[in-house]
Each structure stands twice: as structure tokens, then as C-alpha cells.
Residue frames relative to the residue before (quaternion, step in Angstrom):
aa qw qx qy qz dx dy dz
X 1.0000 0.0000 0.0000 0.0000 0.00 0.00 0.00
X 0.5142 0.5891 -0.4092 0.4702 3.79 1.24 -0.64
X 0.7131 0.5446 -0.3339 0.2888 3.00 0.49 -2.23
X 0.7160 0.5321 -0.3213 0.3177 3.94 1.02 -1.41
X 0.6428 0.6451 -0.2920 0.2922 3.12 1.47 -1.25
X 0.6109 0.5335 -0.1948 0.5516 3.14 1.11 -1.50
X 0.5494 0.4959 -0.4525 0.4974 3.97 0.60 -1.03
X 0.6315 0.6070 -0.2327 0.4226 4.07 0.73 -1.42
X 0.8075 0.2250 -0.2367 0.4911 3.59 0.58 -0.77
X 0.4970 0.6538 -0.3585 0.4439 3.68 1.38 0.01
X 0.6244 0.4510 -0.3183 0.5527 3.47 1.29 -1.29
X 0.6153 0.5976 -0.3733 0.3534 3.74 0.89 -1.26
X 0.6598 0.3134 -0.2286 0.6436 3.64 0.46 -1.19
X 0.6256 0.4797 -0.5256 0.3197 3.71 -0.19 0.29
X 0.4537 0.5465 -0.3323 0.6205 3.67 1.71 -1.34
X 0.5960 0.7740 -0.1903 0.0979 3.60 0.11 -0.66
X 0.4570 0.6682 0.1521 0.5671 1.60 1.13 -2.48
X 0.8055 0.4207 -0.1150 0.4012 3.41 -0.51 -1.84
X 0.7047 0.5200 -0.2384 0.4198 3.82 1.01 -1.54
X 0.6730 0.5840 -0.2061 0.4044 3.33 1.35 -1.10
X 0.5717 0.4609 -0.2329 0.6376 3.40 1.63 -1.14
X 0.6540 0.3575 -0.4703 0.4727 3.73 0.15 -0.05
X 0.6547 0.4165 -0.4043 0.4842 4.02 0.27 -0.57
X 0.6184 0.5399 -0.4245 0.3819 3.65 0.77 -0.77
X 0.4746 0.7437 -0.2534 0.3967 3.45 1.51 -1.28
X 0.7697 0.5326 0.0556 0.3474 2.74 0.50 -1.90
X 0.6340 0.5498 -0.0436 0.5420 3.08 1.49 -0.78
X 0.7347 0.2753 -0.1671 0.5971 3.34 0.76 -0.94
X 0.3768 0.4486 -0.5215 0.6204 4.01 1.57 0.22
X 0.6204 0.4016 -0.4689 0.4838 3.54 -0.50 -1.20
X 0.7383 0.4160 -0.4335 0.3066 3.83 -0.59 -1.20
X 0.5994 0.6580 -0.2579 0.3759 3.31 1.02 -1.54
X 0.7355 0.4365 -0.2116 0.4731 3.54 0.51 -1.39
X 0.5604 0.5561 -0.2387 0.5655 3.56 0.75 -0.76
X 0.7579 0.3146 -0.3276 0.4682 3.53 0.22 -0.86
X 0.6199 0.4624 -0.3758 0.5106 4.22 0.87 -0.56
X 0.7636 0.3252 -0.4255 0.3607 3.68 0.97 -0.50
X 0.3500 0.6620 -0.5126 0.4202 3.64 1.45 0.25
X 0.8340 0.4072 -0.2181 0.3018 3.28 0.28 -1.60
X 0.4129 0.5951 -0.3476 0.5955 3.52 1.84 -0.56
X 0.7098 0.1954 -0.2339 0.6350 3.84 -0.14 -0.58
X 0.5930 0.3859 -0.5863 0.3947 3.75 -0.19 0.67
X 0.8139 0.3669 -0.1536 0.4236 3.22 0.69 -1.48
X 0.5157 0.5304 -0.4555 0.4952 4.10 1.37 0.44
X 0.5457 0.6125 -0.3487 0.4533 3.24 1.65 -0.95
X 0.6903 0.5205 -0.2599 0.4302 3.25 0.77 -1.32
X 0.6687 0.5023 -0.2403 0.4927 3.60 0.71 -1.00
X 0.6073 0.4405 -0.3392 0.5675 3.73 1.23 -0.46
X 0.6118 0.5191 -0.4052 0.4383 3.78 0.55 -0.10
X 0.6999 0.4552 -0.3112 0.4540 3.11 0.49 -1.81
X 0.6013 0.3756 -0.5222 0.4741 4.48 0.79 -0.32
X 0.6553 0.5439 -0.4980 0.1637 3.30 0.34 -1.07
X 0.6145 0.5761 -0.3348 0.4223 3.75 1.51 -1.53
X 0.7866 0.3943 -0.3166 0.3543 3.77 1.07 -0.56
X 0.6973 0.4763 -0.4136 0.3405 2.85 0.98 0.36
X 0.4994 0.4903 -0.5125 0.4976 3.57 1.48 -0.25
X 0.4978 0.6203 -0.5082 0.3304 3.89 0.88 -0.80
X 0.6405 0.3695 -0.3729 0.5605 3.84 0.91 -1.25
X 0.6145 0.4632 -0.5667 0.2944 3.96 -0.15 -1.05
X 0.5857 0.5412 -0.4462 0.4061 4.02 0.59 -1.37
X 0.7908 0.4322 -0.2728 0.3367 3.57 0.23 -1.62
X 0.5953 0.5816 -0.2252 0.5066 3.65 1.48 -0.79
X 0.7911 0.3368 -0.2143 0.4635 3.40 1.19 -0.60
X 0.3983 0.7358 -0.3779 0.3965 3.38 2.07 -0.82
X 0.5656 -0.5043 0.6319 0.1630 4.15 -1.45 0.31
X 0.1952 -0.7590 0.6021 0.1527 3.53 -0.59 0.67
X 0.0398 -0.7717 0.6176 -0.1463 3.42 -0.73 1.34
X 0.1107 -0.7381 0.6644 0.0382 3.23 -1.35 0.43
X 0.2663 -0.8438 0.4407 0.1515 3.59 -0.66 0.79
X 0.6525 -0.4572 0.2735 0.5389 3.65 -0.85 0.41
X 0.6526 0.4040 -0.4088 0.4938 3.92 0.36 -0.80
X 0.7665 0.4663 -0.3092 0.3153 3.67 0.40 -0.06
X 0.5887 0.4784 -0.3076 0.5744 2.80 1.66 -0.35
X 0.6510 0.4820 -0.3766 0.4495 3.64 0.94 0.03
X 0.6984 0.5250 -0.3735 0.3117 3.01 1.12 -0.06
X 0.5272 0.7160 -0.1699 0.4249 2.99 2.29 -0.35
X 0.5493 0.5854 -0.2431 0.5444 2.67 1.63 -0.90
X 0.5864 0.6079 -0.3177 0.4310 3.60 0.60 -1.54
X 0.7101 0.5561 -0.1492 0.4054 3.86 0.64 -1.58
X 0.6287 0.4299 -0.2065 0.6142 3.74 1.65 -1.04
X 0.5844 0.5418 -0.5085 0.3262 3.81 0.40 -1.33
X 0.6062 0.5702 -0.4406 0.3366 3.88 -0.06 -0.51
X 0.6604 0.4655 -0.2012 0.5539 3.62 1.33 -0.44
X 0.0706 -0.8207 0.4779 0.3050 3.41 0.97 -0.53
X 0.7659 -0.3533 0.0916 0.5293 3.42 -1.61 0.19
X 0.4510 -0.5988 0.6573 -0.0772 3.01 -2.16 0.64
X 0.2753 -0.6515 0.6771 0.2032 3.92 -0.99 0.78
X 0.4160 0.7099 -0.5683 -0.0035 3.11 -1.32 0.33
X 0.2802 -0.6619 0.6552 0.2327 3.61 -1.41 0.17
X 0.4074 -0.7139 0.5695 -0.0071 2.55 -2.05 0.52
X 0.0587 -0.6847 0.7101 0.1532 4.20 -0.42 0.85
X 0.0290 -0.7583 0.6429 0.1046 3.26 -1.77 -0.10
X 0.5090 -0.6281 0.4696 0.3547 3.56 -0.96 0.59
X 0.1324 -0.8866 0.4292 0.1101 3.69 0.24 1.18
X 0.4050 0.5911 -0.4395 0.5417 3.45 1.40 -0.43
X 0.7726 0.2805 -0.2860 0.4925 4.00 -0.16 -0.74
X 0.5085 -0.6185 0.5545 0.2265 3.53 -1.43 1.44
X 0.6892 0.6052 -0.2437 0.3151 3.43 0.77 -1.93
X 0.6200 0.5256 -0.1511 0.5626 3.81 1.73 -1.20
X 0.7187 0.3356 -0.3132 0.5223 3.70 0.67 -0.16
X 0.7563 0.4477 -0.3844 0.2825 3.50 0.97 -0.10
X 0.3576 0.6817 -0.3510 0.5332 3.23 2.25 -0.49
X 0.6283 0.6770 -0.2150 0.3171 3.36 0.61 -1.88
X 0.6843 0.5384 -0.0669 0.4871 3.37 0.75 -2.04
X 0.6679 0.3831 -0.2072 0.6035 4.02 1.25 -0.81
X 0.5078 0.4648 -0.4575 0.5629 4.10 0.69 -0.67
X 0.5605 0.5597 -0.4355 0.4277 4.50 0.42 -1.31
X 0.8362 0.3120 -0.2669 0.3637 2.78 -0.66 -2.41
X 0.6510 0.5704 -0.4388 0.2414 3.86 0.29 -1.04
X 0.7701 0.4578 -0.1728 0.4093 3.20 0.83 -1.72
X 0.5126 0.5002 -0.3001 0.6301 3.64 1.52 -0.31
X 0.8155 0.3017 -0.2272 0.4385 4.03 -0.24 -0.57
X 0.8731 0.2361 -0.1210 0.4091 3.28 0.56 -1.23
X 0.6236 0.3928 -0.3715 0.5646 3.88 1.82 0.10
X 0.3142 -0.6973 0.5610 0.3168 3.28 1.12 -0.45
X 0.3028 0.5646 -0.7146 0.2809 3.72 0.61 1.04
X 0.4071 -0.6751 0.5371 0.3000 2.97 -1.85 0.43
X 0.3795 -0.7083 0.5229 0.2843 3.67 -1.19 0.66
X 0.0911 0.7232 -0.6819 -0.0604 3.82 -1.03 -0.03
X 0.7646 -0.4066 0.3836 0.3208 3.69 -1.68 0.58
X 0.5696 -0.6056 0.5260 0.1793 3.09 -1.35 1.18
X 0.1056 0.9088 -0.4010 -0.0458 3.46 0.37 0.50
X 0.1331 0.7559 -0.6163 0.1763 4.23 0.37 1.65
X 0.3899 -0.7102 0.5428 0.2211 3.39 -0.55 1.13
X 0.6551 0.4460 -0.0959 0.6023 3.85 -0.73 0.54
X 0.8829 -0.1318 -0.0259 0.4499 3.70 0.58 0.09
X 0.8213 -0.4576 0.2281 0.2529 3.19 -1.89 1.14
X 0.0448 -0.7210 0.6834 0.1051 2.53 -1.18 0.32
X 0.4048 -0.5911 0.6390 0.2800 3.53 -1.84 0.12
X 0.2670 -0.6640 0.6983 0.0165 3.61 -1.00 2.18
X 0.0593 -0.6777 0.7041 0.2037 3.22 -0.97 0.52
X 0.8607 -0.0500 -0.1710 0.4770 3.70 0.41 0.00
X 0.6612 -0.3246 0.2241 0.6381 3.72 -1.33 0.16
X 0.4558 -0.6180 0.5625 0.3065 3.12 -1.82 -0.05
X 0.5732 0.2647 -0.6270 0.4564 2.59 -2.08 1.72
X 0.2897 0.7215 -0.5539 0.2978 3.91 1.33 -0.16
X 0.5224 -0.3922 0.5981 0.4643 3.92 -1.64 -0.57
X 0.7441 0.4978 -0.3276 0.3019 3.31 0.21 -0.67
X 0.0846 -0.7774 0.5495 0.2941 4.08 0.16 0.28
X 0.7320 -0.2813 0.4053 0.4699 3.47 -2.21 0.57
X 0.1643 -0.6036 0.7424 0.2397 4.18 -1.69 -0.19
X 0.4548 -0.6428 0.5288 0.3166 3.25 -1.08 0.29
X 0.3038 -0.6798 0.5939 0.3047 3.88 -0.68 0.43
X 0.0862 0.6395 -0.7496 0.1472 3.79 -1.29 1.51
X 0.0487 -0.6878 0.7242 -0.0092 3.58 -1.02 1.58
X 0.6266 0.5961 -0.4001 0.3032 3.69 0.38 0.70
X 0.6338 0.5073 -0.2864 0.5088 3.39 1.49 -0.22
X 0.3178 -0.7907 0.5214 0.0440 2.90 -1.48 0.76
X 0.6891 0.1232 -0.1558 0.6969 3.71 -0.28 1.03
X 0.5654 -0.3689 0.5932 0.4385 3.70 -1.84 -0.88
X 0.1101 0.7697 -0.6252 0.0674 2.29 -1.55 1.56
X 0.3076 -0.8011 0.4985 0.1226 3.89 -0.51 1.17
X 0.0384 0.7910 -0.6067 0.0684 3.30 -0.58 1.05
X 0.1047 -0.6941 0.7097 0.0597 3.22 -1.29 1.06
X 0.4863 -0.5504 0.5820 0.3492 3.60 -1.72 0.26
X 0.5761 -0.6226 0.4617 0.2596 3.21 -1.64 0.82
X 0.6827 0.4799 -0.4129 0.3648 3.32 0.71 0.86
X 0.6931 0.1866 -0.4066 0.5652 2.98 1.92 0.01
X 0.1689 0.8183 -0.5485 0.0318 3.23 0.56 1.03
X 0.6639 0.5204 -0.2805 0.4579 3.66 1.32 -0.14
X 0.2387 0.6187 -0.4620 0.5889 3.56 1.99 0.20
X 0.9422 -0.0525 0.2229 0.2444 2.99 -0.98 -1.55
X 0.2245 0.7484 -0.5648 0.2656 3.53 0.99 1.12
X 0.6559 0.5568 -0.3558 0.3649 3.23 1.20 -0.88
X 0.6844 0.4446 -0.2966 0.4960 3.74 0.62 -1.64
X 0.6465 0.5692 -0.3897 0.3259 3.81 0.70 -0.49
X 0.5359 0.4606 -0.3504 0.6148 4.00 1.06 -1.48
X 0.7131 0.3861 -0.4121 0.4153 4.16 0.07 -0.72
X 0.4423 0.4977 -0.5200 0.5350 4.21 0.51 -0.61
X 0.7825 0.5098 -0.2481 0.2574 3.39 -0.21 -1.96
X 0.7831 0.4751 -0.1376 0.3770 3.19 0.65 -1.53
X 0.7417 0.4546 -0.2528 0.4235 3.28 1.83 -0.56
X 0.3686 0.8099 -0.2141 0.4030 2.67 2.01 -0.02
X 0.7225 0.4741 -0.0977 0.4937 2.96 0.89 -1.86
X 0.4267 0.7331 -0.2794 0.4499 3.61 1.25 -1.09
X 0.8547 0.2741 0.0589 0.4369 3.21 0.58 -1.15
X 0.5388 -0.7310 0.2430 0.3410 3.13 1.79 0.64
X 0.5568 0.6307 -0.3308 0.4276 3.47 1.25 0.87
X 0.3222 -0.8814 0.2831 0.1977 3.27 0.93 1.47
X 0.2337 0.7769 -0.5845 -0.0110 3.72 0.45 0.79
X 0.2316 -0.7017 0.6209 0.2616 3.66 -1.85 -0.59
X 0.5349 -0.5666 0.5976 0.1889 3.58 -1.42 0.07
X 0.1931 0.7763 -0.5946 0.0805 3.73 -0.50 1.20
X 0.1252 -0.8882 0.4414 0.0259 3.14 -0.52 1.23
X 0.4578 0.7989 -0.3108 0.2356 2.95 1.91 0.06
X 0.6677 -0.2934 0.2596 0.6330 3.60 1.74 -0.80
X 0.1972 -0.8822 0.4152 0.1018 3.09 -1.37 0.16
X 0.5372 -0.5594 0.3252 0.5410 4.08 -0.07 0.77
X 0.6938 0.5195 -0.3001 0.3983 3.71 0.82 -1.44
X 0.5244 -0.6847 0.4893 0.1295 3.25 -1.19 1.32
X 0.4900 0.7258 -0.3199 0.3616 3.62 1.47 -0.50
X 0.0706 -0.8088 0.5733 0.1104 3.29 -1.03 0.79
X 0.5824 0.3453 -0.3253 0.6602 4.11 -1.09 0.49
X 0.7032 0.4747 -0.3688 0.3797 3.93 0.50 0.15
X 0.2015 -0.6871 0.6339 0.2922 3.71 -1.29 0.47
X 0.4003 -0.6935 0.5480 0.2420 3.40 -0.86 0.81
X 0.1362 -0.8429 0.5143 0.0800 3.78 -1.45 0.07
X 0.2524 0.8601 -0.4381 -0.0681 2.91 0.51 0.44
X 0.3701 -0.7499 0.5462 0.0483 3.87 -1.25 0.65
X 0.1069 -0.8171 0.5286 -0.2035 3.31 -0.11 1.57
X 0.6690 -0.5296 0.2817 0.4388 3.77 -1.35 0.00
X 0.6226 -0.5275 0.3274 0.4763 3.48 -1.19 0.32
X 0.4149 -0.6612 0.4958 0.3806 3.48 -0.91 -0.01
């Protein structure tokens, strides 16, 4: 009767035994699973920040004014002077503040500090923007709401004139975070011997 009793409390604390190791089991799964979905929602969290910082980083830069500073503009200048001065006009997206003031610095520089010469925007059939009576310094701009960034366009006849002083504007442009391009296909302006400019929203 011992032998069963004792056999009885041996099997009991064995089930036990056995019940106790399975919940521990269980437990330290449970802990396990829990801990990978912590670190999974940490690290999606994390991965959801790290867009959020790049994208206000673009909204600032998307919303930020293109500017150029005097040391930068000398250095543009420095990069063009090898061409010496240059005719050209200028169109601009007049409807956009942010495009006439970029626009209004690309002028005064290339007019004061290359000594290029400016002259009138000259599209038969459309407006233009007068900043002063005529015969002023200042010539008419043509008005272009379709371009994006700076672009320099020469006709395809002087495209051996002024391919060269143009890729340098552009390239020093860009250098300096001022997204321009190079169109050699033609240009609205009737002017000839001239690089055109025209100045459009930011991209």
C-alpha cells in the first residue's frame, strides 16, 4: 500500500514536473515572440522616422528660395571669364515671385560682375516684362511660364558660337545648386549673336 502511494505521488510530481516545464516552455515562447514583435515595431518605427526626417528634409529644400551668394557668384563668374562678355536676354516665369528673384540675381550678376551685355527679349506677338520706360539699362524679359529651373538655349546655328560659354553658365550653375540645362534645340527669342535665358519654377 506504501509502495502504490509513494508510486502515486512520484507519478503526481512527475505530471507536474512535466506541466510546469511545459508553461515554463510556453512562457519563455510567449516572451520570445513578444520580444521579435517589440523589436519589429521598434525597427518599422525606426524606419518610419528615418522617411519622415527625409522627407521634411526634401519639403525644406522644395520649399527653401534659390539663392546664390556673393562668393558664389564669383566663382561663377571666375568659371565664365575665359569666354569673355556675352549678349544675352532673358524670359522669366513672371507669375512666380521665387523665379523672378533667382532670375533678377542670374541678370544683375551676369550684367555687373561678367560684364555680359543684356538687350530686349525680342518674341513678336507677345509680352513682355518692361521694367522701365524704354531706352532704360534694364531691357524688356520675355514672359515663359513653362520652364522649369534655368535654362540656356542657343539656336542651332550658333550652336558652335556658344556651346562652350553656355555648358560653363550651366555647369556653374548647377555646381552651386541651381538646377540649370543646355538647349540647343532653338529658341522663342528672335535675337541673333545672343544666349537666351530663360528662368522658370523650381523643380
Amino acid at each position: 500500500m506504501g509502495v502504490l502511494a509513494n508510486g502515486a505521488i512520484g507519478l503526481g510530481l512527475l505530471v507536474e514536473y512535466l506541466v510546469i516545464g511545459k508553461v515554463i516552455d510556453a512562457t519563455k515562447e510567449a516572451e520570445r515572440a513578444s520580444n521579435e514583435r517589440i523589436a519589429g515595431i521598434e525597427e518599422r518605427a525606426a524606419e518610419a522616422n528615418a522617411r519622415a526626417s527625409e522627407a521634411q528634409l526634401a519639403l525644406e529644400k522644395y520649399k527653401a528660395r534659390r539663392h546664390l551668394t556673393q562668393d558664389q557668384w564669383l566663382r561663377i563668374v571666375a568659371r565664365i571669364s575665359e569666354y569673355g562678355p556675352q549678349q544675352f536676354d532673358m524670359a522669366v516665369n513672371n507669375a512666380d515671385p521665387e523665379a523672378q528673384r533667382i532670375a533678377t540675381s542670374i541678370f544683375h550678376h551676369l550684367w555687373t560682375l561678367a560684364k555680359w551685355h543684356p538687350i530686349h527679349w525680342v518674341q513678336p506677338g507677345v509680352m513682355v516684362v518692361q521694367w522701365e520706360p524704354p531706352g532704360g539699362p534694364i531691357p524688356n524679359w520675355g514672359i515663359n511660364t513653362m520652364t522649369f529651373g534655368v535654362v540656356v538655349q542657343i539656336i542651332p546655328s550658333e550652336r558652335g558660337q556658344f556651346v562652350g560659354v553656355a555648358s560653363a553658365l550651366v555647369i556653374a550653375l548647377f555646381d552651386e545648386g541651381i538646377a540649370a540645362t543646355v538647349d540647343v534645340i532653338g529658341s522663342h527669342s528672335t535675337n541673333k549673336d545672343t544666349i537666351h535665358i530663360l528662368v522658370g519654377r523650381k523643380p
